[in-house]
C-alpha positions in Angstrom: 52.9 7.3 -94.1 49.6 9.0 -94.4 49.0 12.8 -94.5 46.0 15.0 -93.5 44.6 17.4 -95.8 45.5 17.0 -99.5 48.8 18.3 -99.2 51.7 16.2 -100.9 53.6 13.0 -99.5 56.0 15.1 -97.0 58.6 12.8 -97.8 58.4 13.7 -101.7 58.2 17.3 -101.4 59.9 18.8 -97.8 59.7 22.4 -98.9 56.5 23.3 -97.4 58.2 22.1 -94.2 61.1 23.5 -94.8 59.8 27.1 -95.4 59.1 27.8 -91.7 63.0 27.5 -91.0 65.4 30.2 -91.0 69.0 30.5 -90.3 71.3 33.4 -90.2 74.9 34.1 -90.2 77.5 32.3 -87.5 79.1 34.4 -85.4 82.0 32.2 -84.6 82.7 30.1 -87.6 86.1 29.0 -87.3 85.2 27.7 -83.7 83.4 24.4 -83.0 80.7 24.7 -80.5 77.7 23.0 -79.8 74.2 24.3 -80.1 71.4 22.5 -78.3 67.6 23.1 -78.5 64.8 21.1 -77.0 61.2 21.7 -77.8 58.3 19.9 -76.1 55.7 18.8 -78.9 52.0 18.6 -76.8 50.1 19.1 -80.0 50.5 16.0 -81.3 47.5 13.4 -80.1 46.8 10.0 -80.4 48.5 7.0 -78.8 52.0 9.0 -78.6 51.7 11.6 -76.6 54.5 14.1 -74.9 56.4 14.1 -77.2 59.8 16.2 -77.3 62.3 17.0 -79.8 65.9 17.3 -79.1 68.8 19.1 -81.9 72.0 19.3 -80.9 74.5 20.6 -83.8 78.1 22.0 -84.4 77.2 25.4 -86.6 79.0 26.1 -90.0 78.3 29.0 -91.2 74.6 29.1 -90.2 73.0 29.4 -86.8 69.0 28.4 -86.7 66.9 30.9 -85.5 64.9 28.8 -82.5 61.6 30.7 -83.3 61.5 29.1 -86.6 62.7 25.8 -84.6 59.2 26.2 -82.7 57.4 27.3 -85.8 58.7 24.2 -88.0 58.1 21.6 -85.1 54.8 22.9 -84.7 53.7 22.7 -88.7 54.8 19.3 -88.1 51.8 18.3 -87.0 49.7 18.7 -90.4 51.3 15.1 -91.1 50.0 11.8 -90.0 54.0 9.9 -89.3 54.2 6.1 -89.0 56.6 6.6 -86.0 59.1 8.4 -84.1 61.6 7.5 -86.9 59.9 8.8 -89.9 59.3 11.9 -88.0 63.3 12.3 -87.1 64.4 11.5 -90.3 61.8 14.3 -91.8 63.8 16.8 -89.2 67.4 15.2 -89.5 67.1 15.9 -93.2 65.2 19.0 -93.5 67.5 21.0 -90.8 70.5 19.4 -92.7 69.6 20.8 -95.6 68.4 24.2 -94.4 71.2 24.6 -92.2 74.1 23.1 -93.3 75.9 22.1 -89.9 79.3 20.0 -89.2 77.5 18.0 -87.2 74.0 17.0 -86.0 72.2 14.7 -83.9 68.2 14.8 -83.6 66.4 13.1 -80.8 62.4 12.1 -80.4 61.0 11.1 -78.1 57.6 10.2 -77.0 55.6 9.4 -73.7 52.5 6.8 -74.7 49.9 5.2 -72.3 47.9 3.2 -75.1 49.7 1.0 -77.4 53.3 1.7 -78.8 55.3 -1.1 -80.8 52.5 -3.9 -80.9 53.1 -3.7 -77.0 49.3 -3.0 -74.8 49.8 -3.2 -70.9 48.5 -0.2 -70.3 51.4 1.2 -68.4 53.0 4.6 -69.5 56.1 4.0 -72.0 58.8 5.5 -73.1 60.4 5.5 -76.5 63.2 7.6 -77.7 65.1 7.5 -81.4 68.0 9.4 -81.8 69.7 9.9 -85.7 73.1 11.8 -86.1 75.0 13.4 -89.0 78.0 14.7 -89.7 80.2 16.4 -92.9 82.7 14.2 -94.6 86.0 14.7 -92.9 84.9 16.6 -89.9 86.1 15.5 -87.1 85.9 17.6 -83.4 88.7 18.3 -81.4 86.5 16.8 -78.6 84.1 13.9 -78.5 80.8 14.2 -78.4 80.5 18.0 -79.3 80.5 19.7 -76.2 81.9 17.0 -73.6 80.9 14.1 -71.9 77.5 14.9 -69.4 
């Protein structure tokens, strides 16, 4: 992974990634429910383009504040990442560490037109990495968290 600027390796020190998220207290903490936010990501250039950034979580005793959802995804950018994994890794771990949730499932995905995976026929793409986590022991009384689509 490469970075722009001469800030540190964003995989050795997360906390100025970090700092743009907040959380606050859950309303409904003895309840599981599921929390979904989707954010479209058009600052990011280069071969992958459009990208968009799916969290779905059960809260614990935090909720995240989506402002600083927006805010974080967009300092996100300051980072050259080798691919859609590395990027929702960096998010699966920095929102389970800022937030704290029973349960969380991150999903990228990106929209290219010039090469993606090695792969050049010039046609638009499509690639989409999903990562999940979850506390030890938890275990919803209905799964996934928040029914079947």
């Amino acid at each position: 992974m490469t970075v722009r600027f001469d800030s540190a390796d964003p995989r050795l020190d997360p906390e100025p990634r970090r700092a743009a998220l907040a959380v606050r207290a859950n309303p409904g903490e003895r309840r599981d429910y599921t929390v979904t936010l989707s954010q479209p990501l058009p600052i990011f250039s280069g071969p992958a383009r459009g990208l968009q950034v799916t969290v779905d979580y059960v809260p614990d005793r935090h909720v995240l504040d989506p402002d600083s959802l927006t805010r974080y995804l967009a300092g996100l950018d300051r980072w050259i990442w080798s691919g859609l994994e590395a990027l929702g890794l960096a998010i699966l771990d920095d929102l389970n560490n800022e937030l704290v949730p029973r349960w969380l499932r991150v999903t990228v995905s990106a929209s290219a037109t010039g090469p993606l995976e090695g792969l050049d026929t010039g046609r638009p793409r499509r690639q989409t990495v999903t990562l999940e986590d979850r506390q030890p022991h938890w275990s919803p009384a209905v799964w996934p968290p928040g029914g079947l689509d």
